[in-house]
PDB file of the backbone (N, CA, C, O) and the ligand in Angstrom, with CONECT records:
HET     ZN  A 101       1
ATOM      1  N   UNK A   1       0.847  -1.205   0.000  1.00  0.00           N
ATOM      2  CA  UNK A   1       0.000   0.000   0.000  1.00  0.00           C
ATOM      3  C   UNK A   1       0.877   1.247   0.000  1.00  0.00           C
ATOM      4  O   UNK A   1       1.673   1.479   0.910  1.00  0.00           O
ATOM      5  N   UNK A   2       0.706   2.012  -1.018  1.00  0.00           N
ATOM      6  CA  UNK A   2       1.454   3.764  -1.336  1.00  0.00           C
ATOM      7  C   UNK A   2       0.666   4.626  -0.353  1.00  0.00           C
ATOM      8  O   UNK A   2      -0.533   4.891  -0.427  1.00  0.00           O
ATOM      9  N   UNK A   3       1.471   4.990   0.509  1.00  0.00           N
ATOM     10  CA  UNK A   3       0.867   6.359   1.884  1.00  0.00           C
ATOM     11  C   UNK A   3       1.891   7.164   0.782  1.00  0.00           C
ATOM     12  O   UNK A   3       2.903   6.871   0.145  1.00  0.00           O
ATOM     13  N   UNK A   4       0.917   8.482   0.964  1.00  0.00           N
ATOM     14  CA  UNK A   4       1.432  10.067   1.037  1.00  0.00           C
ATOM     15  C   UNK A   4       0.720  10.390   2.171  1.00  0.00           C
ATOM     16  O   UNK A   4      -0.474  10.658   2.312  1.00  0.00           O
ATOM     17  N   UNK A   5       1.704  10.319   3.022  1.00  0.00           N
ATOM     18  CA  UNK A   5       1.785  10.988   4.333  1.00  0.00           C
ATOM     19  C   UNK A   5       2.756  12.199   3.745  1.00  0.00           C
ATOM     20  O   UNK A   5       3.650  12.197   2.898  1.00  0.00           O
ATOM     21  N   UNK A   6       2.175  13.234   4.578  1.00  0.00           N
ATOM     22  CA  UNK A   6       3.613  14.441   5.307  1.00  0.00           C
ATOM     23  C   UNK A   6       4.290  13.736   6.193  1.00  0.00           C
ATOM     24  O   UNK A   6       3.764  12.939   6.970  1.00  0.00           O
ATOM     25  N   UNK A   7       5.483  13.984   6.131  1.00  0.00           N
ATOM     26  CA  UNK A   7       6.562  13.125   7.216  1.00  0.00           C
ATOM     27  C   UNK A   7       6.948  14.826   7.962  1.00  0.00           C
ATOM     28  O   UNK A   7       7.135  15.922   7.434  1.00  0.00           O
ATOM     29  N   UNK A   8       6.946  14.436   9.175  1.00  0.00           N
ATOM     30  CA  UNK A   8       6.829  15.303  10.190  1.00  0.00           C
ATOM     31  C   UNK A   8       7.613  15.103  11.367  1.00  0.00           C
ATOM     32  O   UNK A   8       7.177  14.172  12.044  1.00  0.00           O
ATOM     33  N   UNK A   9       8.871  15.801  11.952  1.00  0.00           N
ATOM     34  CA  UNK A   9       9.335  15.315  12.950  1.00  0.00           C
ATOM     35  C   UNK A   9       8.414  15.323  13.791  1.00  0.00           C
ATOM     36  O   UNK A   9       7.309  15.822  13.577  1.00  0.00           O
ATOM     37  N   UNK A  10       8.850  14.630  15.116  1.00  0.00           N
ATOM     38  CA  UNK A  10       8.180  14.076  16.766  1.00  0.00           C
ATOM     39  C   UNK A  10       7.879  15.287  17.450  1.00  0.00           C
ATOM     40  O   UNK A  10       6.793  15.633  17.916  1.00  0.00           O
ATOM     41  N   UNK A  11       9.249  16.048  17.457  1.00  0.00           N
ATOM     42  CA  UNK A  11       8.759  17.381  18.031  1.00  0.00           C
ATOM     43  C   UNK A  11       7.788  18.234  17.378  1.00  0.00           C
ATOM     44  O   UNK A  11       6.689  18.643  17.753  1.00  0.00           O
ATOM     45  N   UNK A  12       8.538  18.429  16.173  1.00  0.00           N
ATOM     46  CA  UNK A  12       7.266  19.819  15.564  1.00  0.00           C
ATOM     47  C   UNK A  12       5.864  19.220  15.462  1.00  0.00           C
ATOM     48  O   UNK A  12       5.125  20.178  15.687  1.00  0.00           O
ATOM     49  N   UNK A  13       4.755  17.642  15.141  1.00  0.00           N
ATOM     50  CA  UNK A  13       4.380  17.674  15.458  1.00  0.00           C
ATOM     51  C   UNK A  13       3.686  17.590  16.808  1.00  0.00           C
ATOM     52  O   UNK A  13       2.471  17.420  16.915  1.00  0.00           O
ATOM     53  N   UNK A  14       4.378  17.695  17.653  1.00  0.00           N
ATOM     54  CA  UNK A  14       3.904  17.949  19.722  1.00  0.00           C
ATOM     55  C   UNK A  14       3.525  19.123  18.938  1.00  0.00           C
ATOM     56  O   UNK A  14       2.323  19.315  18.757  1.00  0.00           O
ATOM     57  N   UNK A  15       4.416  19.969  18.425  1.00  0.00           N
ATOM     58  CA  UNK A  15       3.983  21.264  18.583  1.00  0.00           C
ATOM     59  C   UNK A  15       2.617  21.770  18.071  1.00  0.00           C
ATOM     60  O   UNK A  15       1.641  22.362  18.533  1.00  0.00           O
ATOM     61  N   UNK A  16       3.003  21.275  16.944  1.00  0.00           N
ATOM     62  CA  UNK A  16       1.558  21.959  16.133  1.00  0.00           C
ATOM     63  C   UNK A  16       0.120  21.033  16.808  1.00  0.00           C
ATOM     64  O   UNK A  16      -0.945  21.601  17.050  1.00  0.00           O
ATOM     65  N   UNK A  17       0.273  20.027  16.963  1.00  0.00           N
ATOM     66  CA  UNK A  17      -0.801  19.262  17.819  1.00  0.00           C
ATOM     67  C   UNK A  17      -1.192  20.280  18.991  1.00  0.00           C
ATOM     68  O   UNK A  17      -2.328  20.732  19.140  1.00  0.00           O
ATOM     69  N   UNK A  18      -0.270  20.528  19.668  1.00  0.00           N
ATOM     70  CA  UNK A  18      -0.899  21.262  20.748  1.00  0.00           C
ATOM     71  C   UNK A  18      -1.127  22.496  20.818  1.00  0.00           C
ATOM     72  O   UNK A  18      -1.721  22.989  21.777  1.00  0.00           O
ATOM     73  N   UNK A  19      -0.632  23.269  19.682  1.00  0.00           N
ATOM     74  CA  UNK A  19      -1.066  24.473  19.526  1.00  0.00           C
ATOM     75  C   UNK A  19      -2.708  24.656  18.981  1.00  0.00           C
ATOM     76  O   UNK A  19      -3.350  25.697  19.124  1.00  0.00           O
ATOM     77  N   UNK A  20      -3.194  23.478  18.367  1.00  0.00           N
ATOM     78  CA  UNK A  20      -4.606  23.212  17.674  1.00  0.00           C
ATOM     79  C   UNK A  20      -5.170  22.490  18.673  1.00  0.00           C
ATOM     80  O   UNK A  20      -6.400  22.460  18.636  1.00  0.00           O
ATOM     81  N   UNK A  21      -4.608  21.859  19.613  1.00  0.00           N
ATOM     82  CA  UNK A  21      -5.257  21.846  21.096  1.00  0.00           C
ATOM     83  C   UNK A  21      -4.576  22.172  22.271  1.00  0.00           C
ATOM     84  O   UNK A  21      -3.488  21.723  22.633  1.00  0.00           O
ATOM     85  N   UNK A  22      -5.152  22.828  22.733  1.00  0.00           N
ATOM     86  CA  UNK A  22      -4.678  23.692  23.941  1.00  0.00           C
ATOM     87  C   UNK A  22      -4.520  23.214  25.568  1.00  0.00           C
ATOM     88  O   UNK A  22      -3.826  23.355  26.574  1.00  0.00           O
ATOM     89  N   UNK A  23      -6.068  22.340  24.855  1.00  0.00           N
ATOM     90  CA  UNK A  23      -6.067  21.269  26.781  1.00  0.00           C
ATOM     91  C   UNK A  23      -5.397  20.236  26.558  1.00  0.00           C
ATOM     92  O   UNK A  23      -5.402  19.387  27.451  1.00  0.00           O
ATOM     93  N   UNK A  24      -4.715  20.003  25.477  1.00  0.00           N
ATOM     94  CA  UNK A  24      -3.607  18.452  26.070  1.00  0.00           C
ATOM     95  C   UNK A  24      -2.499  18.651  26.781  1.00  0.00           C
ATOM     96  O   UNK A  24      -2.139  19.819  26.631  1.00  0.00           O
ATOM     97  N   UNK A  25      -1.846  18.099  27.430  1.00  0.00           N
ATOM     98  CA  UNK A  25      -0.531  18.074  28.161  1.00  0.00           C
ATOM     99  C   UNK A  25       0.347  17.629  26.951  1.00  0.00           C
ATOM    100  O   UNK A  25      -0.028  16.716  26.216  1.00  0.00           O
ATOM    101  N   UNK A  26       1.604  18.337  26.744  1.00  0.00           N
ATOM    102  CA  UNK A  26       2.327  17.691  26.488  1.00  0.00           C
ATOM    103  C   UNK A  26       2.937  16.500  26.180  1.00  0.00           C
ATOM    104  O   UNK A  26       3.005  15.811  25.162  1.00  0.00           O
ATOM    105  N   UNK A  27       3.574  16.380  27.850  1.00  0.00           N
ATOM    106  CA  UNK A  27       3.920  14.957  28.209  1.00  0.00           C
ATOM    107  C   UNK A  27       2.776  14.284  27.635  1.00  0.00           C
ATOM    108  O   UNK A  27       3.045  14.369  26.437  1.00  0.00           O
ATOM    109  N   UNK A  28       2.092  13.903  27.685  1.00  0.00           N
ATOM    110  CA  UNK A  28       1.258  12.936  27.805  1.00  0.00           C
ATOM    111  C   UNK A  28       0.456  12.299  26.188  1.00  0.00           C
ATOM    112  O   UNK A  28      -0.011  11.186  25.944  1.00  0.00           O
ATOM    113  N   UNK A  29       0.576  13.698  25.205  1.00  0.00           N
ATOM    114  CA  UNK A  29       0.691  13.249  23.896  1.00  0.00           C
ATOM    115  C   UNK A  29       2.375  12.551  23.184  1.00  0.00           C
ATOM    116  O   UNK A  29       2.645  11.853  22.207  1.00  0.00           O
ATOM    117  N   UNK A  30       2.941  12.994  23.943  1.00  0.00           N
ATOM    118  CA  UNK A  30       4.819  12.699  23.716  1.00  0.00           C
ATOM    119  C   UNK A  30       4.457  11.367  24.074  1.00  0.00           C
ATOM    120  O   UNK A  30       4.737  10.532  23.213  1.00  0.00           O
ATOM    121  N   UNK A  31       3.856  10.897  25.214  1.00  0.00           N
ATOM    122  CA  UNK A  31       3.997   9.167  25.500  1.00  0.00           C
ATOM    123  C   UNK A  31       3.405   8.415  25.007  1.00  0.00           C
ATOM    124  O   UNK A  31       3.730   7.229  24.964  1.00  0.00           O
ATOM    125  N   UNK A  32       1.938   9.095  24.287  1.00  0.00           N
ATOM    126  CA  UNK A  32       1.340   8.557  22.967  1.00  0.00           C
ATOM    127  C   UNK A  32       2.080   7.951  21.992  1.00  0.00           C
ATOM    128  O   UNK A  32       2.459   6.830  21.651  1.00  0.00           O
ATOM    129  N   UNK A  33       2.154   9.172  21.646  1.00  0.00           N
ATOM    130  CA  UNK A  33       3.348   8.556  20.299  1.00  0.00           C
ATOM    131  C   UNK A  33       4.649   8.396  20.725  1.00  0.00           C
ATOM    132  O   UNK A  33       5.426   8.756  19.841  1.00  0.00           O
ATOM    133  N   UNK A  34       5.228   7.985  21.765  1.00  0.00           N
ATOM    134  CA  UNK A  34       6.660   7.167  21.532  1.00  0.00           C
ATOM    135  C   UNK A  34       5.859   5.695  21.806  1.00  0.00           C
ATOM    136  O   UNK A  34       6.364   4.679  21.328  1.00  0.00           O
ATOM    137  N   UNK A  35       4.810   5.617  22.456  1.00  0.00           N
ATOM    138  CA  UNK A  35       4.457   4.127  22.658  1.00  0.00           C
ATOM    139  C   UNK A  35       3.839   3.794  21.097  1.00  0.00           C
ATOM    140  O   UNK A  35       3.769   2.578  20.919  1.00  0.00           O
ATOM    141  N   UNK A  36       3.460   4.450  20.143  1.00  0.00           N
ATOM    142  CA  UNK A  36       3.005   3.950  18.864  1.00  0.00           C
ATOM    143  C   UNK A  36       4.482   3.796  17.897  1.00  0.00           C
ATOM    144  O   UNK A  36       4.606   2.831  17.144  1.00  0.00           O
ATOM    145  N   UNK A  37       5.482   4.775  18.008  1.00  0.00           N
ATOM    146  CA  UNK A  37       6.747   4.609  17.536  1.00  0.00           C
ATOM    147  C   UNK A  37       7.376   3.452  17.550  1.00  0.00           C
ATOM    148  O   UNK A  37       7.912   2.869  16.608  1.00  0.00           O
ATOM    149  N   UNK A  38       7.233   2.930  19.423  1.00  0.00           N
ATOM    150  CA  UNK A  38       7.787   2.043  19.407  1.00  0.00           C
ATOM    151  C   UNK A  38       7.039   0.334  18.897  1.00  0.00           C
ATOM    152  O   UNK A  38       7.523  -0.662  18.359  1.00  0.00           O
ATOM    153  N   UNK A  39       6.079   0.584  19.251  1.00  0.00           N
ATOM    154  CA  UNK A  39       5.441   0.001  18.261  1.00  0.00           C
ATOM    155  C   UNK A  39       5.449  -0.672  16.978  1.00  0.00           C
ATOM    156  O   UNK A  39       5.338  -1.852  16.645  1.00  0.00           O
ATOM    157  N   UNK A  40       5.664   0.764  16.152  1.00  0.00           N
ATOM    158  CA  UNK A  40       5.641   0.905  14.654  1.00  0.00           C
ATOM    159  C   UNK A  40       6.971  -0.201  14.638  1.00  0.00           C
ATOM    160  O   UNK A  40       7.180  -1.300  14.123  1.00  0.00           O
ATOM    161  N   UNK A  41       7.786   0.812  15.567  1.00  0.00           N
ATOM    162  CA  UNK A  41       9.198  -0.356  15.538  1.00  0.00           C
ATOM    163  C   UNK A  41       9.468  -1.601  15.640  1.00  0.00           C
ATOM    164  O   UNK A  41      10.435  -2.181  15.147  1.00  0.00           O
ATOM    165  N   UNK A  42       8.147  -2.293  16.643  1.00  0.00           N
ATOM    166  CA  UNK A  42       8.821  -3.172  16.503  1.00  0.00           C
ATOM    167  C   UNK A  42       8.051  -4.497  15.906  1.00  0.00           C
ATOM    168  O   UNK A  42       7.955  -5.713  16.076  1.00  0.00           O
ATOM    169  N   UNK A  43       7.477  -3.207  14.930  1.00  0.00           N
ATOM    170  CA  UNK A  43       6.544  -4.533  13.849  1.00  0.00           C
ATOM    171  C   UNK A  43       5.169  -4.999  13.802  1.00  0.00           C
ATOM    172  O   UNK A  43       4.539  -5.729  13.036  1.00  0.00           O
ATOM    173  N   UNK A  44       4.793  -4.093  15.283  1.00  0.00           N
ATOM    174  CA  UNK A  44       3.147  -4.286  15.346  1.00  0.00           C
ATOM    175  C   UNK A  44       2.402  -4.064  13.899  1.00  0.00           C
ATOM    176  O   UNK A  44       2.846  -3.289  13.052  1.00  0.00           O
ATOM    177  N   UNK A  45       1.663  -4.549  13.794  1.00  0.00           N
ATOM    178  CA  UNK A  45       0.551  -4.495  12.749  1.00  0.00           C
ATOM    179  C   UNK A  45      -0.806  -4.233  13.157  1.00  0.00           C
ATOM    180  O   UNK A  45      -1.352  -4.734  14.139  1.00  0.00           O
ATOM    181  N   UNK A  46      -1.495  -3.134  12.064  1.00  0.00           N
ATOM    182  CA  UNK A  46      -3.118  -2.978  12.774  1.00  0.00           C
ATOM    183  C   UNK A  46      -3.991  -4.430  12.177  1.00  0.00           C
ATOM    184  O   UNK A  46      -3.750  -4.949  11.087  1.00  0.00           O
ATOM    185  N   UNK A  47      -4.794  -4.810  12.934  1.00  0.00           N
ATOM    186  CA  UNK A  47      -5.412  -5.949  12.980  1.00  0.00           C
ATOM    187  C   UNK A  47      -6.245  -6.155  11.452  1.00  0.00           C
ATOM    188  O   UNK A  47      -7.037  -7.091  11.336  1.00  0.00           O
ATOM    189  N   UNK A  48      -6.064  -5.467  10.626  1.00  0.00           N
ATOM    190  CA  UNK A  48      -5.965  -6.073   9.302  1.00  0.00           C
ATOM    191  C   UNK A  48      -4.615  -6.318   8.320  1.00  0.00           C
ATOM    192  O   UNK A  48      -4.546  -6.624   7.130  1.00  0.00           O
ATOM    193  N   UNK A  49      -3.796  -6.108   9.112  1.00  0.00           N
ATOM    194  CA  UNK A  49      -2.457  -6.767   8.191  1.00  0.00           C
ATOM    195  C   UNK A  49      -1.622  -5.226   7.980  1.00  0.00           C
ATOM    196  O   UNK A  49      -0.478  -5.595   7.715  1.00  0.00           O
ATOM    197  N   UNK A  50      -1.622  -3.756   7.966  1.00  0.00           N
ATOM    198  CA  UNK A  50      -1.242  -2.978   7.289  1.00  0.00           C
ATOM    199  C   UNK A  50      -0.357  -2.030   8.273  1.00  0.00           C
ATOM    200  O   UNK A  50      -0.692  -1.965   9.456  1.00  0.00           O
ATOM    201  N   UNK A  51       0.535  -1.446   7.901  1.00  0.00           N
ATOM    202  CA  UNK A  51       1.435  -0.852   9.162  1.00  0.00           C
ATOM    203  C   UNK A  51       0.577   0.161   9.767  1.00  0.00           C
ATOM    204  O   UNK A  51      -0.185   0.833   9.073  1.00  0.00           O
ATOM    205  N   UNK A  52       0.693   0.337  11.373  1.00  0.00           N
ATOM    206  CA  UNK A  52       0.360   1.185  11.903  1.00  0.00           C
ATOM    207  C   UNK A  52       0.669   2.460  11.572  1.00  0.00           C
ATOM    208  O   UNK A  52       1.811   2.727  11.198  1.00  0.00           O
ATOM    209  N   UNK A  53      -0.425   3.538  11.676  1.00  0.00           N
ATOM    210  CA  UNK A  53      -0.328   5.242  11.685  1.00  0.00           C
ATOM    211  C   UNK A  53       0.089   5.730  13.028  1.00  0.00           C
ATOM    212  O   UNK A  53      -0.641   6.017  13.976  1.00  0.00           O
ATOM    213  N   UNK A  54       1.112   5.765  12.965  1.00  0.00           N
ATOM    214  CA  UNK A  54       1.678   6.725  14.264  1.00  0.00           C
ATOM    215  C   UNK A  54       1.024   7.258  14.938  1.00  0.00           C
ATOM    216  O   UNK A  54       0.759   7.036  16.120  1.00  0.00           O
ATOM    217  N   UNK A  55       0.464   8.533  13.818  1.00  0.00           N
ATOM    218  CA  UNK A  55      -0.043  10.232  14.215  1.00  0.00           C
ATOM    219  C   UNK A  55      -1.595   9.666  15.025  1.00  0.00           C
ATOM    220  O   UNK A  55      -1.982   9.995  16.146  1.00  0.00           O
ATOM    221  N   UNK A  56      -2.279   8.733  14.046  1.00  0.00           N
ATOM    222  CA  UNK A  56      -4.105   8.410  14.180  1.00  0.00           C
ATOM    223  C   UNK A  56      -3.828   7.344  15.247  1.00  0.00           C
ATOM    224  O   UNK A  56      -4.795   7.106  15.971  1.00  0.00           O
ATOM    225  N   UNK A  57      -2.464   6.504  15.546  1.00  0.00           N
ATOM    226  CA  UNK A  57      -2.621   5.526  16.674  1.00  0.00           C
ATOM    227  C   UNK A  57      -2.365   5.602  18.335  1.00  0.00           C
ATOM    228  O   UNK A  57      -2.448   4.741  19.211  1.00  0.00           O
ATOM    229  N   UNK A  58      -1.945   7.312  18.371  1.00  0.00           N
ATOM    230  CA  UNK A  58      -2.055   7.840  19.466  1.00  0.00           C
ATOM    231  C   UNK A  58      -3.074   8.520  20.064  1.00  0.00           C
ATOM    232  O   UNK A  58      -3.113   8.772  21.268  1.00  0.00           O
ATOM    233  N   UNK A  59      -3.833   8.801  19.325  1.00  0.00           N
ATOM    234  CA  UNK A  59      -5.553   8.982  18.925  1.00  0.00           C
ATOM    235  C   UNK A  59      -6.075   7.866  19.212  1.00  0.00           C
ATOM    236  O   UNK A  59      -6.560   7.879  20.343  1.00  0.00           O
ATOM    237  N   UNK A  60      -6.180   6.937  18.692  1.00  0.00           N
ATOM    238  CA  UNK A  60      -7.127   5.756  18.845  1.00  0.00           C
ATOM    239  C   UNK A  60      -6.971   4.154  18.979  1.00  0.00           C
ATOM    240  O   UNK A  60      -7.830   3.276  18.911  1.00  0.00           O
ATOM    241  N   UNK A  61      -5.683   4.083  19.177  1.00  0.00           N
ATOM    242  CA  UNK A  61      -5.142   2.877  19.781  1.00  0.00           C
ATOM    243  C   UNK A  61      -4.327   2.609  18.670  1.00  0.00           C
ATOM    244  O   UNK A  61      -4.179   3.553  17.893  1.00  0.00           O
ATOM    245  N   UNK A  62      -3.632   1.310  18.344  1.00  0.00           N
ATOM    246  CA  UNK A  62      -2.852   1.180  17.635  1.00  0.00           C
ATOM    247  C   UNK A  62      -3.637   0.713  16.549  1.00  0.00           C
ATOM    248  O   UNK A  62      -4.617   0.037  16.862  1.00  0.00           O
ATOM    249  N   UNK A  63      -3.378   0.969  15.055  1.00  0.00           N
ATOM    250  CA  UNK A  63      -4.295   1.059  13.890  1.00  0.00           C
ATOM    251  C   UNK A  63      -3.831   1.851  12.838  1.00  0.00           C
ATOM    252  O   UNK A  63      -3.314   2.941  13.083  1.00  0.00           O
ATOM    253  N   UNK A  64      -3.964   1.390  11.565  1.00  0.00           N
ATOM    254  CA  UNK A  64      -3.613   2.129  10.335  1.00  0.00           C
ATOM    255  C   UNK A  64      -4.682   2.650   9.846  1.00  0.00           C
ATOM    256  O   UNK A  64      -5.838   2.298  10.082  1.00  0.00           O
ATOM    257  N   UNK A  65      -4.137   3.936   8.796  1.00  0.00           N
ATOM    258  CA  UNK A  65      -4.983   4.762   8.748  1.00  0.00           C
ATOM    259  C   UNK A  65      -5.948   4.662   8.291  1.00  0.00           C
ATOM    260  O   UNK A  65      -6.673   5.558   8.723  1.00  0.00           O
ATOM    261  N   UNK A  66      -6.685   3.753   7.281  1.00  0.00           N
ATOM    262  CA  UNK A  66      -7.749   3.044   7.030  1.00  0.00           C
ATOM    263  C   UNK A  66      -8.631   3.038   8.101  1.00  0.00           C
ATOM    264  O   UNK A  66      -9.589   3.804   8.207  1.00  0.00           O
ATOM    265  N   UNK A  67      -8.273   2.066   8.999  1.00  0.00           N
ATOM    266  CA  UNK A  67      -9.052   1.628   9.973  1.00  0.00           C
ATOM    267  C   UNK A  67      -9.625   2.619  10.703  1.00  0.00           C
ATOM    268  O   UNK A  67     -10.815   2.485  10.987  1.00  0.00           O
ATOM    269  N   UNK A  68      -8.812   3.960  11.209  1.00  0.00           N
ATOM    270  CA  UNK A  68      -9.373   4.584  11.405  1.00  0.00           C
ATOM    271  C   UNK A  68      -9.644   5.496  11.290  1.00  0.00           C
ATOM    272  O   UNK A  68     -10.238   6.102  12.182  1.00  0.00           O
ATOM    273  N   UNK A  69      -9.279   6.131   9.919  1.00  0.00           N
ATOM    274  CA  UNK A  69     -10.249   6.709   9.089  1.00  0.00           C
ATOM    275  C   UNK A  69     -11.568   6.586   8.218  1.00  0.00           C
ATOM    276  O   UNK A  69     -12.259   7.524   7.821  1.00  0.00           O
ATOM    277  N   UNK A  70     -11.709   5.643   8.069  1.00  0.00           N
ATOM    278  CA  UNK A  70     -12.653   5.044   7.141  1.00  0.00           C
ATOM    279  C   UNK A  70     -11.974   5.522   5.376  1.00  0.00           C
ATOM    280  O   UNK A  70     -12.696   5.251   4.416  1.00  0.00           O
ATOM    281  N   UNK A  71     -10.804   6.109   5.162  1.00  0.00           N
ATOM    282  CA  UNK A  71     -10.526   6.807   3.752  1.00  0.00           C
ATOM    283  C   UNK A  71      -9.006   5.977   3.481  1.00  0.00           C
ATOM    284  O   UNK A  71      -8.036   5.941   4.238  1.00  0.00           O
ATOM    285  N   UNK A  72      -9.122   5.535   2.553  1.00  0.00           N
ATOM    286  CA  UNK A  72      -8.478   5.012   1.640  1.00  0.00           C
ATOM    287  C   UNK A  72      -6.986   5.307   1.443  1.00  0.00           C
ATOM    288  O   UNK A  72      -6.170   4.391   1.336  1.00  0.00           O
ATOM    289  N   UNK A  73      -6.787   6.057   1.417  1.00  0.00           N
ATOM    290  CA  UNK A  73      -4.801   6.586   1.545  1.00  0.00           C
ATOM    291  C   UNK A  73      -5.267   8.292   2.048  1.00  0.00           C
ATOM    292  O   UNK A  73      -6.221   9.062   1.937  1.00  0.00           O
ATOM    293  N   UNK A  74      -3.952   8.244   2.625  1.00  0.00           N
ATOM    294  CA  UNK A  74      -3.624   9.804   2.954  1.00  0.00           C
ATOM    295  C   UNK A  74      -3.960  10.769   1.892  1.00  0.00           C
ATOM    296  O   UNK A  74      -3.820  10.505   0.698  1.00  0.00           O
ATOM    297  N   UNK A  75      -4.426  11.944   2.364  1.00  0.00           N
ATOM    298  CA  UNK A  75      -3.964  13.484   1.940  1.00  0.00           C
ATOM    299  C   UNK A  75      -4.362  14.533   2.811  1.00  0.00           C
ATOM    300  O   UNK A  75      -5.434  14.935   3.266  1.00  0.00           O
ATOM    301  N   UNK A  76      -2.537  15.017   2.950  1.00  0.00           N
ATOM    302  CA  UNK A  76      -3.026  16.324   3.775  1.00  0.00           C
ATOM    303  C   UNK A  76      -2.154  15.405   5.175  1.00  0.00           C
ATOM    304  O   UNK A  76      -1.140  15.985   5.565  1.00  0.00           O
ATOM    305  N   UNK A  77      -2.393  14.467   5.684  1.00  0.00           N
ATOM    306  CA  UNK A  77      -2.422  13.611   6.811  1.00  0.00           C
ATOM    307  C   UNK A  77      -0.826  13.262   7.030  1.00  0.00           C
ATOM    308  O   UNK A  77       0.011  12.585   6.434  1.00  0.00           O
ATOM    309  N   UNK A  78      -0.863  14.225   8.400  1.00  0.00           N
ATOM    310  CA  UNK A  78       0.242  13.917   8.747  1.00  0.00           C
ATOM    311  C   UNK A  78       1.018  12.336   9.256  1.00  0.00           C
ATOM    312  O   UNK A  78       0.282  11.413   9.607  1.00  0.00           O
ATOM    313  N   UNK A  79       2.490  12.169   9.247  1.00  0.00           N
ATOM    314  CA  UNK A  79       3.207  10.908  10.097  1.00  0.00           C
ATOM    315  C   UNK A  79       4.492  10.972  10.246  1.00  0.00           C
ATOM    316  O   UNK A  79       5.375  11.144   9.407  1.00  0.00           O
ATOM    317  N   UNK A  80       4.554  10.785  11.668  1.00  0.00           N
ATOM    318  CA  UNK A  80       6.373  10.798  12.326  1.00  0.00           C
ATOM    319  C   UNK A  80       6.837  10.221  10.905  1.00  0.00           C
ATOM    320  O   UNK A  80       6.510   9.318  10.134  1.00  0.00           O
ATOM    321  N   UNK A  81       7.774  11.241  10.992  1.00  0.00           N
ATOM    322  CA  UNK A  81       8.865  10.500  10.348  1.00  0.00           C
ATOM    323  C   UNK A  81      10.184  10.228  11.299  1.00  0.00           C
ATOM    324  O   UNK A  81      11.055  11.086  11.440  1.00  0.00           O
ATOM    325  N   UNK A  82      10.233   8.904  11.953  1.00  0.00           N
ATOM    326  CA  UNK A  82      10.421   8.144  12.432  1.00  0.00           C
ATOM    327  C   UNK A  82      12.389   8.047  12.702  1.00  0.00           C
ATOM    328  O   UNK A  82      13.028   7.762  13.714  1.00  0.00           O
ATOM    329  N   UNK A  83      12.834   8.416  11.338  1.00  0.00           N
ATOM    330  CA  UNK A  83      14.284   8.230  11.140  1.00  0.00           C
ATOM    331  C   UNK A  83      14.705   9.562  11.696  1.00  0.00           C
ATOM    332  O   UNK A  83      15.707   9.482  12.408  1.00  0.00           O
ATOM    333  N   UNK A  84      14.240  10.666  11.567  1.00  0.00           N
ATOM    334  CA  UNK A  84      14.565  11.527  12.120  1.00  0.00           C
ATOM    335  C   UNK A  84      14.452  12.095  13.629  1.00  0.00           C
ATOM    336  O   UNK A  84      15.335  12.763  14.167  1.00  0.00           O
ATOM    337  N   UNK A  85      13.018  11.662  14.329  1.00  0.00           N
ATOM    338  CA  UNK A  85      13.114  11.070  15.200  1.00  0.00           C
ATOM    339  C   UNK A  85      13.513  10.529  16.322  1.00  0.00           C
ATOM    340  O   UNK A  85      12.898  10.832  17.344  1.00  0.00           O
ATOM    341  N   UNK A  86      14.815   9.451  16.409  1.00  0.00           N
ATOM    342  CA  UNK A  86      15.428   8.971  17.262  1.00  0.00           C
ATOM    343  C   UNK A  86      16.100   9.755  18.585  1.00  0.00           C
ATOM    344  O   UNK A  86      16.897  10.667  18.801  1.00  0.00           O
ATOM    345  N   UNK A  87      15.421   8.987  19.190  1.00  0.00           N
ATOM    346  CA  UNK A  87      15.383  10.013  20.825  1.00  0.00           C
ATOM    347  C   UNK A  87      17.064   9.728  21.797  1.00  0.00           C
ATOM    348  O   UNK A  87      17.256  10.290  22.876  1.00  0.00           O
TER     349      UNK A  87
HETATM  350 ZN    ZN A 101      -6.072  -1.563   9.502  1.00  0.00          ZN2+
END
């Protein structure tokens, strides 16, 4: 499956995430997504076969973007980019 994702570092999106929401903590979206990162890393799969979405699996459990989007490939839709990343 071809994703066009935006690839987005870890930090800048914390940032822009929380600037478009105001009541999240930080921390606490940061532990989102390093627990979906690590994840991604280490091969989890969303329960139809397809790699996990980072950005949508800190949102809604672990899951590719299909699943929980209901839409077909990315646009517009952000995702760690992962290599850059490394903490
Ligand atoms: Zn899926």
């Amino acid at each position: 499956m071809k994703s066009r994702f935006t690839p987005i570092a870890l930090d800048d999106y914390i940032e822009k995430h929380l600037r478009s929401n105001p009541d999240v903590k930080g921390a606490d979206i940061r532990a989102r997504l390093e627990y979906a990162i690590d994840a991604h890393r280490t091969g989890k799969r969303c329960s139809c076969g397809a790699n996990i979405w980072i950005v949508g699996s800190a949102e809604a459990g672990l899951s590719c973007f299909t699943c929980i989007t209901g839409e077909k490939s990315p646009s517009d839709d952000y995702e760690i980019d992962i290599i850059s990343s490394v903490t």
